[in-house]
BAMI-476528 format. One record per residue (C-alpha): residue in one letter; x, y negated, z negated. Coordinates in nm, 3 decimals. Each point is the difference from the previous one (the first is absolute). Layout:
BEGIN
(node "A" (X Y Z)),
...
//
This chain:
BEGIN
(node "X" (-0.186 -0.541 0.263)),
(node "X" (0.296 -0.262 -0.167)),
(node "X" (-0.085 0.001 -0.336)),
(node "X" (0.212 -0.203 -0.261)),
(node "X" (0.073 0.110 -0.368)),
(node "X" (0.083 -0.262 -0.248)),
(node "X" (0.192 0.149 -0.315)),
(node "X" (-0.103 -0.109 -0.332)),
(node "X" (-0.138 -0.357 -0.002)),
(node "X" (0.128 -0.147 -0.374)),
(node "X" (-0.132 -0.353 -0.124)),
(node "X" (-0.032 -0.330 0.101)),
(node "X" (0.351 0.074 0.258)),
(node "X" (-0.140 0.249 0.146)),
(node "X" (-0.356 -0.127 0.050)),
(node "X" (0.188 -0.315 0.143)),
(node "X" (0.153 0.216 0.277)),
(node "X" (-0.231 0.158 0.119)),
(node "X" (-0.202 -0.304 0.083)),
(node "X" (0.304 -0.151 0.123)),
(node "X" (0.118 0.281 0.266)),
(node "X" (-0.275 0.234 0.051)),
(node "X" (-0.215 -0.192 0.243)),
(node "X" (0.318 -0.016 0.258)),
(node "X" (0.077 0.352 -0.115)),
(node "X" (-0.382 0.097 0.165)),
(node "X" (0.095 -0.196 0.277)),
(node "X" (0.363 0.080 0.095)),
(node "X" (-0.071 0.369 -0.114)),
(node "X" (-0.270 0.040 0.213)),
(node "X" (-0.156 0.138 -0.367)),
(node "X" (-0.266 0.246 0.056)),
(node "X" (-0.105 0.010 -0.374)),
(node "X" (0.200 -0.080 -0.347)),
(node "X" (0.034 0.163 -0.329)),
(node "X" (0.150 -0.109 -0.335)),
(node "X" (0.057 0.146 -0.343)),
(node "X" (-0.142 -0.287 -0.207)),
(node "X" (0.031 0.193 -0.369)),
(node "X" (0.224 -0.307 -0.088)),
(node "X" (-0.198 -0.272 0.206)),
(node "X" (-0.102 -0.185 -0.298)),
(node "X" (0.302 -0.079 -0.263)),
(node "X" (0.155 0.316 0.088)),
(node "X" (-0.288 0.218 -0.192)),
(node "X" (-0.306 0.095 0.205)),
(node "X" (-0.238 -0.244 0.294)),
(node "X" (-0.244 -0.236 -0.046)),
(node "X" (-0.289 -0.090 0.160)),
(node "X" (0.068 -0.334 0.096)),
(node "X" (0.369 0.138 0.121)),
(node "X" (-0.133 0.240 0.139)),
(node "X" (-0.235 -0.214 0.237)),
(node "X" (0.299 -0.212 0.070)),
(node "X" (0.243 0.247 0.144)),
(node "X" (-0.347 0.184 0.184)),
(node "X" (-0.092 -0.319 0.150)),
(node "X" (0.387 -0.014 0.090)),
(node "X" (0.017 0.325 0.244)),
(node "X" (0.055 0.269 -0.261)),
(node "X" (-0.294 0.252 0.117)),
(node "X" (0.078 0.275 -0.305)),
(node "X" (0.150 0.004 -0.343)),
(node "X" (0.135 0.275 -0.158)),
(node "X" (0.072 0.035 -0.369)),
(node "X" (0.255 0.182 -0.204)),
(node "X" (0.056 0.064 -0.439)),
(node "X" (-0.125 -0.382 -0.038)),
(node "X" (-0.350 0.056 0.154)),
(node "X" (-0.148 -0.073 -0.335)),
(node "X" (0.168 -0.247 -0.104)),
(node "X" (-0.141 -0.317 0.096)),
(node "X" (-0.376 0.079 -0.102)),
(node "X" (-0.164 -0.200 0.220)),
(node "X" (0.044 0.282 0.246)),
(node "X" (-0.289 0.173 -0.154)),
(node "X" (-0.229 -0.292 0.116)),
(node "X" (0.031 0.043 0.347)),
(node "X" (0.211 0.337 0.096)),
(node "X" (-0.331 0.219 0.071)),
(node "X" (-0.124 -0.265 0.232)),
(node "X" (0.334 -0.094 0.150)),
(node "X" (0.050 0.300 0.307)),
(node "X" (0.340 -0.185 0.062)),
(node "X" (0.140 0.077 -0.327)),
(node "X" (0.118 0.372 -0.069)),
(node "X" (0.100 0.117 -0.345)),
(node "X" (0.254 0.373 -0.021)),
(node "X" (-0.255 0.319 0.059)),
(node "X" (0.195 0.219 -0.214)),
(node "X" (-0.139 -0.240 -0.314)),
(node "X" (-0.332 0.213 -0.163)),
(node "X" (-0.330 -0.049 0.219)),
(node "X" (-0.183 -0.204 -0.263)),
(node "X" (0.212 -0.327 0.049)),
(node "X" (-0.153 -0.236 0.256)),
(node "X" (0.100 -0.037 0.338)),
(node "X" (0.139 0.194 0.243)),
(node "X" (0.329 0.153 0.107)),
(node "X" (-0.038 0.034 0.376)),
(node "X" (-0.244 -0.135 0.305)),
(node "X" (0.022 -0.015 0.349)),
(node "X" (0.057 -0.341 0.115)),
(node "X" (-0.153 -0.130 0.366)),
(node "X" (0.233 -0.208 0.204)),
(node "X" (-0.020 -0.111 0.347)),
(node "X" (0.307 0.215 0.081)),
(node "X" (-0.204 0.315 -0.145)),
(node "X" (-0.060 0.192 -0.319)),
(node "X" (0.264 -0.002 -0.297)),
(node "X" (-0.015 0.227 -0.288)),
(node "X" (0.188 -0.235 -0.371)),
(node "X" (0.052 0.297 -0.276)),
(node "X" (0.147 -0.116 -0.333)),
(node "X" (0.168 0.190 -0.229)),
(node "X" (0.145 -0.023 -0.323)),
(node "X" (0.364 0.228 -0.086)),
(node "X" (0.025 0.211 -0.316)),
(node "X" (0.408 0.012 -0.048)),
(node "X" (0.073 -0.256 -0.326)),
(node "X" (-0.320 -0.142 0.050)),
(node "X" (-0.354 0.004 -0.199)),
(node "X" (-0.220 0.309 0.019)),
(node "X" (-0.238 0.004 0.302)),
(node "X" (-0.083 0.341 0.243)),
(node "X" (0.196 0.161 0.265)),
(node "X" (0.118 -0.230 0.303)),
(node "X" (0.045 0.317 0.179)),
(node "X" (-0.319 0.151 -0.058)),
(node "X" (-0.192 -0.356 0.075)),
(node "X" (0.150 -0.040 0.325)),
(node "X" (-0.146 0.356 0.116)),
(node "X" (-0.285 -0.089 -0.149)),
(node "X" (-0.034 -0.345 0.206)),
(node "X" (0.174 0.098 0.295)),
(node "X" (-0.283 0.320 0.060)),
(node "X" (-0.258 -0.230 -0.042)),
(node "X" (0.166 -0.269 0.266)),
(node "X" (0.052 0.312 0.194)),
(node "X" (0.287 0.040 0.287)),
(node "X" (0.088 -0.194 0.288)),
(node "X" (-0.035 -0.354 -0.202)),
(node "X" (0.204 -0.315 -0.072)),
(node "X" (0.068 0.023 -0.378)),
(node "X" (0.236 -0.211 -0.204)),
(node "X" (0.079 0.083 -0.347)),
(node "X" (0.156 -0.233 -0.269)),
(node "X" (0.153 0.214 -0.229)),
(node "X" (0.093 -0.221 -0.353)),
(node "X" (0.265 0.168 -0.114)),
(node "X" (0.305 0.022 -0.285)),
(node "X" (0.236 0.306 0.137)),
(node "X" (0.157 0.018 0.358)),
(node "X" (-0.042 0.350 0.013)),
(node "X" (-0.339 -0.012 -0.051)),
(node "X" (-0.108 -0.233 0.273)),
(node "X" (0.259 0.212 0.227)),
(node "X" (-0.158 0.325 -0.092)),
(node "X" (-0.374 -0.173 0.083)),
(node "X" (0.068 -0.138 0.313)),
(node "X" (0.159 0.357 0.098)),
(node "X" (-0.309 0.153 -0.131)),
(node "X" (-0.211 -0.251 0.236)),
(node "X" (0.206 0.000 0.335)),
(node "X" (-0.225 0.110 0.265)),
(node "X" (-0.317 -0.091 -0.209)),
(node "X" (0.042 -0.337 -0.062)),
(node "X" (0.177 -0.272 0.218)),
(node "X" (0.123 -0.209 -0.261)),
(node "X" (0.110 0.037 -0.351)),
(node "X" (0.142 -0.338 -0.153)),
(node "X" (0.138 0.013 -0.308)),
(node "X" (-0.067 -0.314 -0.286)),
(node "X" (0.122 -0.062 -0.377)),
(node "X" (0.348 -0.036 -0.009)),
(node "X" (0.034 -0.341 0.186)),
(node "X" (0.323 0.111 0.134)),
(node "X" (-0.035 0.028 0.358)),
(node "X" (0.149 0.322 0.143)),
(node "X" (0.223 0.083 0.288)),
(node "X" (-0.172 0.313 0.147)),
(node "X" (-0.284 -0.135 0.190)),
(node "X" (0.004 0.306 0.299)),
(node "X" (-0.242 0.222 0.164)),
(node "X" (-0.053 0.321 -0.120)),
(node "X" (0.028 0.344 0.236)),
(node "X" (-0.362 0.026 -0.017)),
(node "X" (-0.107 -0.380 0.036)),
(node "X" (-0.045 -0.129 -0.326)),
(node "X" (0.136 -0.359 -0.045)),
(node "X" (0.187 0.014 -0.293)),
(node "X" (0.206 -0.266 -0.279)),
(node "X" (0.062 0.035 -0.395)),
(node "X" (-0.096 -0.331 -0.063)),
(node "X" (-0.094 -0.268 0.209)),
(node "X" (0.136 -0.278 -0.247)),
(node "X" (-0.174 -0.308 -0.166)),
(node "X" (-0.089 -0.364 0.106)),
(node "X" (0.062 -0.207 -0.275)),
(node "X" (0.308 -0.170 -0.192)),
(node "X" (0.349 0.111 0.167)),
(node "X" (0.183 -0.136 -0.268)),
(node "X" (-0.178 0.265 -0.257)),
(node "X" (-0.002 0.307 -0.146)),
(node "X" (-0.279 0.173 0.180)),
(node "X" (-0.150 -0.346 -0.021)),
(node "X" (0.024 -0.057 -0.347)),
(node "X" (0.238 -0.279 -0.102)),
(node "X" (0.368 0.112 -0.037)),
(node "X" (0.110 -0.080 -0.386)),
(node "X" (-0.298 0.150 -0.137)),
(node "X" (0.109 0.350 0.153)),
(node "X" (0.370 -0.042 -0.076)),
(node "X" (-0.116 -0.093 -0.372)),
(node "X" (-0.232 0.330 0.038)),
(node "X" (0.294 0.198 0.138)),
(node "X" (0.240 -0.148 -0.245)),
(node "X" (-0.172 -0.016 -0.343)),
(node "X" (-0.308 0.255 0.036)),
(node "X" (-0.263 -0.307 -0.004)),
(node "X" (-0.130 -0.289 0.195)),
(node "X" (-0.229 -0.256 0.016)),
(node "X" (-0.367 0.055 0.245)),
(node "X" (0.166 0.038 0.337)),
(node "X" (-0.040 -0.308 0.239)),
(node "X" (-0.044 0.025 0.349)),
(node "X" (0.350 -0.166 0.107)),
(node "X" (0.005 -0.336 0.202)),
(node "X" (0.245 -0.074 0.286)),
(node "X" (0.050 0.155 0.339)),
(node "X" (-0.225 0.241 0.163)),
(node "X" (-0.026 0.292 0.214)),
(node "X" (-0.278 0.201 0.173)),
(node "X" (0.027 0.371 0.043)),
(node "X" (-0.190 0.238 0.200)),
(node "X" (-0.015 0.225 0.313)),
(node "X" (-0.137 -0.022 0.351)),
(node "X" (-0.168 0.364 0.078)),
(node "X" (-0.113 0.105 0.327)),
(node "X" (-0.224 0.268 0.021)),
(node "X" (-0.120 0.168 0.353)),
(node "X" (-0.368 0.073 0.029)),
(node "X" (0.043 0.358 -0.125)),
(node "X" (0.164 -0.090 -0.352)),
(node "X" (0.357 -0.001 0.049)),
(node "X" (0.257 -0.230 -0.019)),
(node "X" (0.194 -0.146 0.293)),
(node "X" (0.221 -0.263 -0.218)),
(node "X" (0.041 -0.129 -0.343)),
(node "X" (0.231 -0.305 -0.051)),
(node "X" (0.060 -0.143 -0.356)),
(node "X" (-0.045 -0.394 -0.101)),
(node "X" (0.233 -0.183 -0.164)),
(node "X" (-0.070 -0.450 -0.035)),
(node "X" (0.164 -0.178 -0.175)),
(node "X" (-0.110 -0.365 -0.075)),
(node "X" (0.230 -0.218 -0.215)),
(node "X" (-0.164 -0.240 -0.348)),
(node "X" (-0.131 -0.303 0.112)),
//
């Protein structure tokens, strides 16, 4: 099974290139099934409905979700009726939605788990203890890919260590900073600290410059902007062999210049 990974979708940019290059990506790719983080689909803070439907009806078959979930609260109008959109399972069991589901593909079953860090970021439960949690229920033997949103590097190392040989993929989102380490671990587990953003390239994280450097420089700013300019889409190609592991991962790197 190919599957592709799209890193942290931000604004009106990074809506923009998605519809621009993921229908060749399917194609050329030879895409089996597609995943994005969309906590930053609409204005940078949380998804919509009607984005939400746009990037869907686009080729996106599951979003993922990350410290924005909550944001943007039109997610509680449709998130417990939307299968396609995952929220972290480490966040307390009384919020709606869900934080894994198997997904039904024409290449075979995949496992999407999403999980939330804990290092400089707000409360929520154990990553470590969800993933046993989820990962018993799945049960062995199964494609599972796991976005973990995520501040530290050594946390996202020390997870995907703790799920080689259970999981086949652990993709790591929140930093918008794509990673050099994309490898295979010894046990099979696909493996990257972050997988990047598709959004502004000209940007701080996607966020326009000058208000950063003005945050940076005099311990204020104004709202942050999602930043204008070129663009860039991020993401990984996974493949994953019928019994879970990984045979490749390969990082994604566009670049589209400002029209």
């Amino acid at each position: 099974m190919r599957i592709l990974f799209i890193g942290d979708i931000v604004g009106a940019a990074g809506r923009r290139m998605v519809l621009e290059r993921l229908p060749c990506l399917l194609e050329e790719e030879h895409i089996d099934f597609t995943v994005a983080n969309g906590e930053n689909v609409t204005n940078g803070f949380g998804i919509s409905r009607r984005h939400f439907d746009e990037l869907t009806d686009c080729g996106v078959d599951c979003f993922t979700m990350g410290n924005h979930t909550w944001d943007n609260k039109d997610i509680f109008n449709f998130i417990d009726a939307e299968p396609r959109l995952l929220r972290p399972a480490n966040l307390p069991e009384q919020l709606p939605g869900r934080g894994w589901r198997c997904f039904d593909t024409a290449a075979g079953e995949i496992y999407v788990v999403n999980l939330l860090g804990r290092v400089f970021m707000n409360p929520c439960d154990c990553p470590f203890a969800a993933l046993d949690r989820v990962l018993k229920e799945i049960g062995p033997g199964r494609r599972v890919l796991v976005d973990f949103h995520a501040e530290a590097t050594s946390e996202k190392m020390a997870l995907g260590w703790y799920a080689d040989g259970r999981a086949g993929a652990l993709v790591g989102t929140h930093t918008h900073i794509q990673t050099n380490d994309a490898r295979i671990l010894p046990r099979g587990l696909a493996y990257i600290t972050d997988a990047g953003m598709t959004g502004p390239r000209d940007s701080v994280l996607g966020v326009e410059k000058e208000i950063i450097v003005q945050r940076f420089l005099l311990g204020y700013s104004e709202h942050f902007r999602t930043a204008g300019g070129d663009l860039q889409f991020n993401g990984v190609l996974v493949d994953l062999d019928s019994g879970g592991k990984a045979r490749e991962i390969r990082s994604l790197n566009v670049w589209q210049p400002a029209l």
